[in-house]
N, C-alpha and C positions, 0 to 999 in steps of 0.2 A: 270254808265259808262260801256261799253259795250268792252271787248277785242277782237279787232278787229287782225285775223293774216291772214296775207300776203300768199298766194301762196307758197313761195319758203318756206317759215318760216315752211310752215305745214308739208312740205318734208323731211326738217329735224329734226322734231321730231317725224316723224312716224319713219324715222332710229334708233333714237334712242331708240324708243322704242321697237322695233326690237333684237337691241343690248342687252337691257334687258334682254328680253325673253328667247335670245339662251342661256344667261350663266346661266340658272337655271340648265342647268345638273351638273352641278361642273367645277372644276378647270381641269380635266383629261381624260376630255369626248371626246377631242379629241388626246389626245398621242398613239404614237403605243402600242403593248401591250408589255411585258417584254422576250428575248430570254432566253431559259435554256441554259449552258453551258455543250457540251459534255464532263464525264472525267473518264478515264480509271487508275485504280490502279492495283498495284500489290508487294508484300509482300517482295523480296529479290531482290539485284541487283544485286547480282554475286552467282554463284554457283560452288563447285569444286568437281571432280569427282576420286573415285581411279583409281591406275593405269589399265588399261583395254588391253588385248592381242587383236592385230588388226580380224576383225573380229567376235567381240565379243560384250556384252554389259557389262557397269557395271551397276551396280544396279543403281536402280533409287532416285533420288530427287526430292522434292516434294516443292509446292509455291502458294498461294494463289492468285487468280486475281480477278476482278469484273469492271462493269460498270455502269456509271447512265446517265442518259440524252441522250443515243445515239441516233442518228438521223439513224445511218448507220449499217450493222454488224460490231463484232470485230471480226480481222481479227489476228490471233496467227501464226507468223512465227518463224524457227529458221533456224541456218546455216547446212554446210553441216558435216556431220560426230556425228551428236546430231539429237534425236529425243521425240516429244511431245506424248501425248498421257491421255486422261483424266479418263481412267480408269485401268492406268497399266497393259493392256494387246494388245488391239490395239494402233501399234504407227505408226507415220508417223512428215511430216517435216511442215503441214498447218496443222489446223484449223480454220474453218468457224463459228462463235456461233449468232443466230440472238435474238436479243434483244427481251425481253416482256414487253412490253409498254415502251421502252424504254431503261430498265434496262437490265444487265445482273448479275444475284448474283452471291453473291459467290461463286467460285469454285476451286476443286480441278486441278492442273497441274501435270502432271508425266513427268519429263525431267529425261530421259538418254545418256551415251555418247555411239555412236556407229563405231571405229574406223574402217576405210576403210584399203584395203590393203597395199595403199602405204601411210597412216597415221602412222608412227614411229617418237616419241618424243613429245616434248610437242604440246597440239592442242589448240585454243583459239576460240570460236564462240560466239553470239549474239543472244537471243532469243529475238522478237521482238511482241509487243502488240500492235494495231492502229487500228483506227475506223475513220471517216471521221468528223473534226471538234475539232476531240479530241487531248491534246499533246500524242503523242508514249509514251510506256514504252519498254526500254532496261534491260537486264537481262546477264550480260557476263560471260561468261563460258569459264572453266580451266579443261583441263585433258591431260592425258599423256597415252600414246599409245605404248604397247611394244609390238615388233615383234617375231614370233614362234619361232626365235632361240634362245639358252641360250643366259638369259639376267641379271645381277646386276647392282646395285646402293648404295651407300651411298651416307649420307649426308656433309660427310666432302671431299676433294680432299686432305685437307694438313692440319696438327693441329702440333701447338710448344707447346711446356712443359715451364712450367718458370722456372728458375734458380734452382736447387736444389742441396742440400747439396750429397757428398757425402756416401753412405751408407745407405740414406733415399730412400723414396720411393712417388712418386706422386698419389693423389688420383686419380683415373683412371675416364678419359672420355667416356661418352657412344656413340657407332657408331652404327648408323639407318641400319642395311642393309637389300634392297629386291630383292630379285631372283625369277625367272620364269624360266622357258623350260628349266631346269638343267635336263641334261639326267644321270649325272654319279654323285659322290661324290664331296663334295667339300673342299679344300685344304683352311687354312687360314695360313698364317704362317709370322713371326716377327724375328727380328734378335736383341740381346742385343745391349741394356740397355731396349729394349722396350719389354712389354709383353703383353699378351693378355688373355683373360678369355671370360664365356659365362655365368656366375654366379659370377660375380664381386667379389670370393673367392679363386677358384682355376685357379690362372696361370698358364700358360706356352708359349715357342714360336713356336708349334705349333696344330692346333687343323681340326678332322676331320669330316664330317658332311655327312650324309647318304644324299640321294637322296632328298626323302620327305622333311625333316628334313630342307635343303639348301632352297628349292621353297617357305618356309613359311616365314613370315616379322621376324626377332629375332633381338636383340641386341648384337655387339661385344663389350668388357670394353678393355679400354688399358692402362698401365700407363709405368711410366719413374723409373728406379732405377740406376742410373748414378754409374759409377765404377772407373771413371776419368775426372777430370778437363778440362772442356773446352766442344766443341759443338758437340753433335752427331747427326749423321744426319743416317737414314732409311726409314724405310717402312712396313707397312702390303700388303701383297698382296693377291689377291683370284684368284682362280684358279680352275678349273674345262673342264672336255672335251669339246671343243666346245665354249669356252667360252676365249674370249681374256681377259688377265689378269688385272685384277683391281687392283688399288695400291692408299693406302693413305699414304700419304707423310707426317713424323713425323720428327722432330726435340728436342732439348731440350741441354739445358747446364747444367753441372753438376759442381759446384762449391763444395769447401774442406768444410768440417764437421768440425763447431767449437763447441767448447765445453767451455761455459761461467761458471765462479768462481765470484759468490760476496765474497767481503771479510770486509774491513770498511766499513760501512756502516751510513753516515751520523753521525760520531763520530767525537764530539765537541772538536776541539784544543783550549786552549788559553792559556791565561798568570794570573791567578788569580781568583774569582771568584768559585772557587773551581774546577776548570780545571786545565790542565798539556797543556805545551807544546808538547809532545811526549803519542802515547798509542803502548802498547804493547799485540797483539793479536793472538790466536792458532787456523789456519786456515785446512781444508782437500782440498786439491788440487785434481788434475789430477794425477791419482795413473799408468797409462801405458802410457809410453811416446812412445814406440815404433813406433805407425805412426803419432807423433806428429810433426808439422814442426816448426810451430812458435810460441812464446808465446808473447801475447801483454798482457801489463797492461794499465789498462784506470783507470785516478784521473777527481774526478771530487767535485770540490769546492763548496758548495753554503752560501750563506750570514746567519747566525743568525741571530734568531727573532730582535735583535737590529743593526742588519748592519754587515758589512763584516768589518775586519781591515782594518785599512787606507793606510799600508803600501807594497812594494816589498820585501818579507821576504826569505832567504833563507828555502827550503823544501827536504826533501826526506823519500824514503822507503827502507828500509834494510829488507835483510833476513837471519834470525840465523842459523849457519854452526852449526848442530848436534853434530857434533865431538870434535869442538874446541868449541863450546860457542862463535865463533864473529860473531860480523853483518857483514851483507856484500852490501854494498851500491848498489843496482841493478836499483836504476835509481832518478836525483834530477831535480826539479823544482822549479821554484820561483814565488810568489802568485801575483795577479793583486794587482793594487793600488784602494780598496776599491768595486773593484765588483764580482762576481762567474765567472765560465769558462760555466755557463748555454748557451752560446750560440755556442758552441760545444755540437753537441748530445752525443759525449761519453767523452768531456771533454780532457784532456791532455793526448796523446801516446807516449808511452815509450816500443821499443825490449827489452824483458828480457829474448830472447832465450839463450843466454850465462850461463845464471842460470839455465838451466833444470834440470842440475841434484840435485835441492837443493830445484827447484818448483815444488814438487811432493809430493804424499800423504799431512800426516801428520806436516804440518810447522808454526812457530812461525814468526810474522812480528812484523815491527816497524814502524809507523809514526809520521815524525818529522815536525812542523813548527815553525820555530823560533820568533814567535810573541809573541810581549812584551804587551797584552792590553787581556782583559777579555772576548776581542768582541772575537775575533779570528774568525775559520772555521770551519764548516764541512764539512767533508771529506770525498769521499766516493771510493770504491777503488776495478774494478776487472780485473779480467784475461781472457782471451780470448788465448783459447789452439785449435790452430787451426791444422786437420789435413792434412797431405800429404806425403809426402816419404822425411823421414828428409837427410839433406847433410851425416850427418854421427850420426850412432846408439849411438854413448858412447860421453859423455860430461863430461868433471873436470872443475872446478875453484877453484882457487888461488890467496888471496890478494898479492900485492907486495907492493902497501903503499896505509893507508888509513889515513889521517888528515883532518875528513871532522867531527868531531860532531856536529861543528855548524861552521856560517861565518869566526865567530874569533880564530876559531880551526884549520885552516889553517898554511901554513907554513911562516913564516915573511917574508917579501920579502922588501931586500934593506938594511937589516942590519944582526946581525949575526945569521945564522939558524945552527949553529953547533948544537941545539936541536934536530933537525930534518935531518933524514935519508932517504934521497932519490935516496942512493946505496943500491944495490941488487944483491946476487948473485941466478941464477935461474936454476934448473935441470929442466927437460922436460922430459917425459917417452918413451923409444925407439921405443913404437908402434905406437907414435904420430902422423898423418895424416894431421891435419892441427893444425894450431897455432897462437892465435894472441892478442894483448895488448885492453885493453877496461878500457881509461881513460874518468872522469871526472873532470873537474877543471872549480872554478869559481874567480874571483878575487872581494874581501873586502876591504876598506875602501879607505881614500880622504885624503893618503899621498904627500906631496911635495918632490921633486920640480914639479910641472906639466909639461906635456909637453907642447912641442911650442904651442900647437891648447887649450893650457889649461886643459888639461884632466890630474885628478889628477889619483894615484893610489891606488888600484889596480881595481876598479871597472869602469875605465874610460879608463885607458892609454893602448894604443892595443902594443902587446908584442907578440914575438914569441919566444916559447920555445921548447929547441931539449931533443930527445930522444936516447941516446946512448945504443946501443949495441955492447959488447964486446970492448969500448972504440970509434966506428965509429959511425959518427951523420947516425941514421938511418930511425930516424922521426922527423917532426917538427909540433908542436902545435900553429897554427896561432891563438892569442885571439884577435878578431876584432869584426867590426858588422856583425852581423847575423839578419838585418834588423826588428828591433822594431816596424819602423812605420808602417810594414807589419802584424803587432800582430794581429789573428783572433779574441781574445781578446781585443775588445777596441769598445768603447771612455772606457778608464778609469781615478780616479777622482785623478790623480798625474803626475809625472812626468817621462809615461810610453813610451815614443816614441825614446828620444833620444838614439842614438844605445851605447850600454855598450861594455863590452871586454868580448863578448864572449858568452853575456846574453842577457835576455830579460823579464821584469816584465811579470807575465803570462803567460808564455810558459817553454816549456819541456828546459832544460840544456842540448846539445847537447852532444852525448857518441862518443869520438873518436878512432878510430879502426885502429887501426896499424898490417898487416897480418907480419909472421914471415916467414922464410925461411924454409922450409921443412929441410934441412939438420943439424938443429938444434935439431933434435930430437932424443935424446939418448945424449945428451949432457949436460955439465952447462956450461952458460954465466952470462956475469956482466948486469947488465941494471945501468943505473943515467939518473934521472930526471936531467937536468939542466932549472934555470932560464935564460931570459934573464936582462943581466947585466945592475944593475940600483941602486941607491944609495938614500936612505931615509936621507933626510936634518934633519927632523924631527925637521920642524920650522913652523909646522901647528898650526895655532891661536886656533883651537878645541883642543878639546878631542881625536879626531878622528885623531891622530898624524901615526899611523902605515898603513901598507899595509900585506892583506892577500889572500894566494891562500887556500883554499878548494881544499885538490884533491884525489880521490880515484883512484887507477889503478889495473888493472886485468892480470891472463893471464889465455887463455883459453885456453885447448886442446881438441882437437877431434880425434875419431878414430872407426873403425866398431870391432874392439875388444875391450870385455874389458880394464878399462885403468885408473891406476892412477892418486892420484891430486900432478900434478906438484909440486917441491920441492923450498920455498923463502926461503933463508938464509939473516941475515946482511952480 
């Protein structure tokens, strides 16, 4: 049988076979062919130049550029006041470069800056690379431009000093300074506390500089040596013929010279365990009091390896009078219930300028806490001897009564204290200048009858007691709250918030200051503590049947003459 095709049939298989034929060149025979992409490089984008005197050049900088694929020349422009140049000797503001085969290699660029006449201060231009096809390269350029007449600069306008002690000295800061067209000498000069140098060794507040000498780039040092309290404000200034005067603006505060004493140091109090309540320590102090102003003591409590006592314990520090052998109670505190005072950075403050003349050199301390358990504290305990210009050069102290060896060593209150002497008779020395009382009192135990609000005594019931002199009430001892729940100490693990008479678990025992009348000096007067009047039932279901005050009282004189320790008689 014979395959018979149709007319139309054969037409389209000669296309097809056609079709065939053409795609034997491949898949790509007929796509366009591949463009190269023009692209110009170049090695840095910014360039900065030194300072330059208008009309002039400064030395040159240097940048690599290149091109590949360019269709077009690269065209090398830059702005005005800057010039290109590819062999360092011929410059100008274009270059032409025409590609070889396309490419342009590597090559060297020479940019300098070349300030015009009325180019004075800083100058900013664009050096520009582009070829047709290709992205541009920017290149931005920095320089500064000084004019023929005498010219300075530093780097500072104004520099503060930080807080510095008295008597000390700041390490000194270095000042950039550059000068041009200085026709004559040049003047630096500083006025105290501030000083200057050129050798960061020898100061002074003023310094001279020859001609030469001023025009070349040098470093001025400056520093702070403060002479008094508080903000100083000056200047260095520069000067020279022709030249309007430069001035750096200096500042600095000079705060008082303290002078820090460790003295306990993390010394273990307790009750048992082969501890002591109380240690007894010989300490060297602050041996010239003369520009001393204030002495602070700082306590600072921390927990033994096995925990802190659990309890608010009566505390204090005494210091041994040379002459007589007694202590002398110069400041008490009472301990947290069961945690340190670690969240105070110096822990418990206490004024013990009243003691100066006894906190000096060579002294013997005492500290006491009246904790009854093994845990107890350590302790740790210093002085901070600040100076400044004291109120008055000569200091005495004088116990008039002290009933403080512990809580219970206090004076009975409510029943009969005929034990207890809290009349005094008091000389004062006639060169006296100032004069004034420095008591402490705390009140002890959970006698009845309470008051109306329930507050037993003496450690509850707020009481106010007078101070007579010469038989006239001339002071009065309010013992109330002194805000507990304000304790910077706290959370603590008892019952340290409620406000007490006068106290406060954790915090310093407030020192009460009673000034004296200046015309009592060269005189004797009476002083008496009086209670206020109140009556022990002593029908308390405890143990805890009594009520006591703790109280130590002072009397201090001062004077800028030598000067006597005031005279207590009974």
């Amino acid at each position: 049988m014979k395959l018979l095709i149709k007319p139309i049939d054969y037409f389209i298989l000669l296309a097809f076979s056609i079709l065939i034929n053409c795609s034997s060149d491949g898949p790509s025979a007929n796509l366009p062919e591949e463009v190269a992409t023009p692209l110009v490089s170049v090695s840095a984008e910014s360039l900065s130049f030194n300072d330059t005197e208008i009309l002039m050049f400064s030395d040159s900088k240097t940048l690599t550029f290149s091109g590949v694929d360019l269709s077009e020349n690269l065209a090398i422009n830059i702005g005005v006041n800057f010039e290109i140049s590819l062999d360092d000797e011929n410059y100008e503001t274009q270059i032409i470069i025409q590609p070889s085969n396309s490419d342009v290699s590597a090559q060297t660029l020479f940019v300098r800056f070349a300030p015009g006449e009325d180019t004075i201060g800083q100058s900013q231009g664009t050096l520009t690379l582009s070829s047709t096809g290709a992205i541009s390269k920017t290149v931005n350029l920095i320089a500064n431009a000084l004019g023929t007449s005498p010219y300075l600069s530093i780097n500072y306008a104004e520099f503060s000093f930080t807080e510095t002690s008295i008597g000390t000295i700041t390490e000194s800061i270095p000042i950039e300074v550059s000068a041009n067209n200085l026709s004559t000498s040049l003047t630096i000069s500083a006025e105290s506390p501030f000083m200057i140098s050129l050798n960061d060794t020898e100061f002074s507040s003023t310094i001279q500089l020859d001609e030469q000498t001023a025009n070349e780039d040098f470093i001025l040092y400056v520093r702070f040596q403060p002479t008094e309290i508080g903000e100083s404000l000056s200047s260095v200034e520069f000067n020279s013929d022709g030249l309007s005067t430069v001035s750096l603006a200096l500042s600095g505060i000079g705060i008082a010279m303290v002078y820090n004493y460790q003295t306990f140091d993390q010394t273990r109090l307790a009750y048992g365990g082969g501890f002591s309540q109380s240690s007894s320590q010989t300490f060297t102090l602050h041996e010239d009091m003369t520009t001393i102003e204030t002495i602070n003591m700082y306590l600072q409590l921390n927990c033994p390896s096995g925990g802190c006592n659990a309890w608010d314990v009566y505390s204090n520090i005494l210091v041994k009078d040379p002459f007589s052998n007694e202590w002398y109670e110069i400041g008490r505190y009472i301990t947290p219930y069961g945690v340190g005072t670690g969240q105070l950075e110096r822990g418990l403050e206490i004024d013990v300028t009243d003691f100066k003349s006894l906190l000096t050199g060579t002294i013997e301390l005492k500290a006491f806490i009246e904790v009854w358990g093994s845990d107890g504290w350590e302790l740790s305990v210093d002085f901070d001897y600040v100076q400044g210009t004291p109120d008055y050069q000569y200091y005495e102290i004088a116990p008039i009564v002290q009933y403080n060896n512990n809580s219970l060593g206090g004076v009975i209150y409510g029943e009969d204290d005929s034990a207890f002497d809290l009349t005094k008779t008091i000389f004062i020395p006639s060169n006296s200048e100032s004069m004034h009382l420095r008591t402490i009192i705390t009140g002890w135990g959970h006698a009845t009858p309470n008051d109306q609000d329930g507050r037993p005594c003496a450690e509850w019931c707020y009481r106010t007691h007078n101070v007579k002199i010469n038989n006239n009430q001339e002071f009065q001892h309010y013992l109330g709250p002194i805000g507990c729940i304000t304790n910077p100490v706290s959370p603590q693990y008892g019952n340290w918030s409620p406000d007490r008479a006068g106290w406060c678990p954790g915090m310093a025992v407030p020192n009460r200051i009673n000034s004296l009348e200046a015309s009592l000096a060269g005189t004797t007067f009476s002083f008496d503590y009086e209670f206020e009047p109140w009556t022990n039932d002593l029908l308390s279901t405890s143990s805890n049947i009594h009520a006591y005050y703790a109280i130590s009282s002072f009397i201090i004189v001062k004077s800028n003459s030598p000067i006597n320790k005031p005279t207590v008689t009974e």
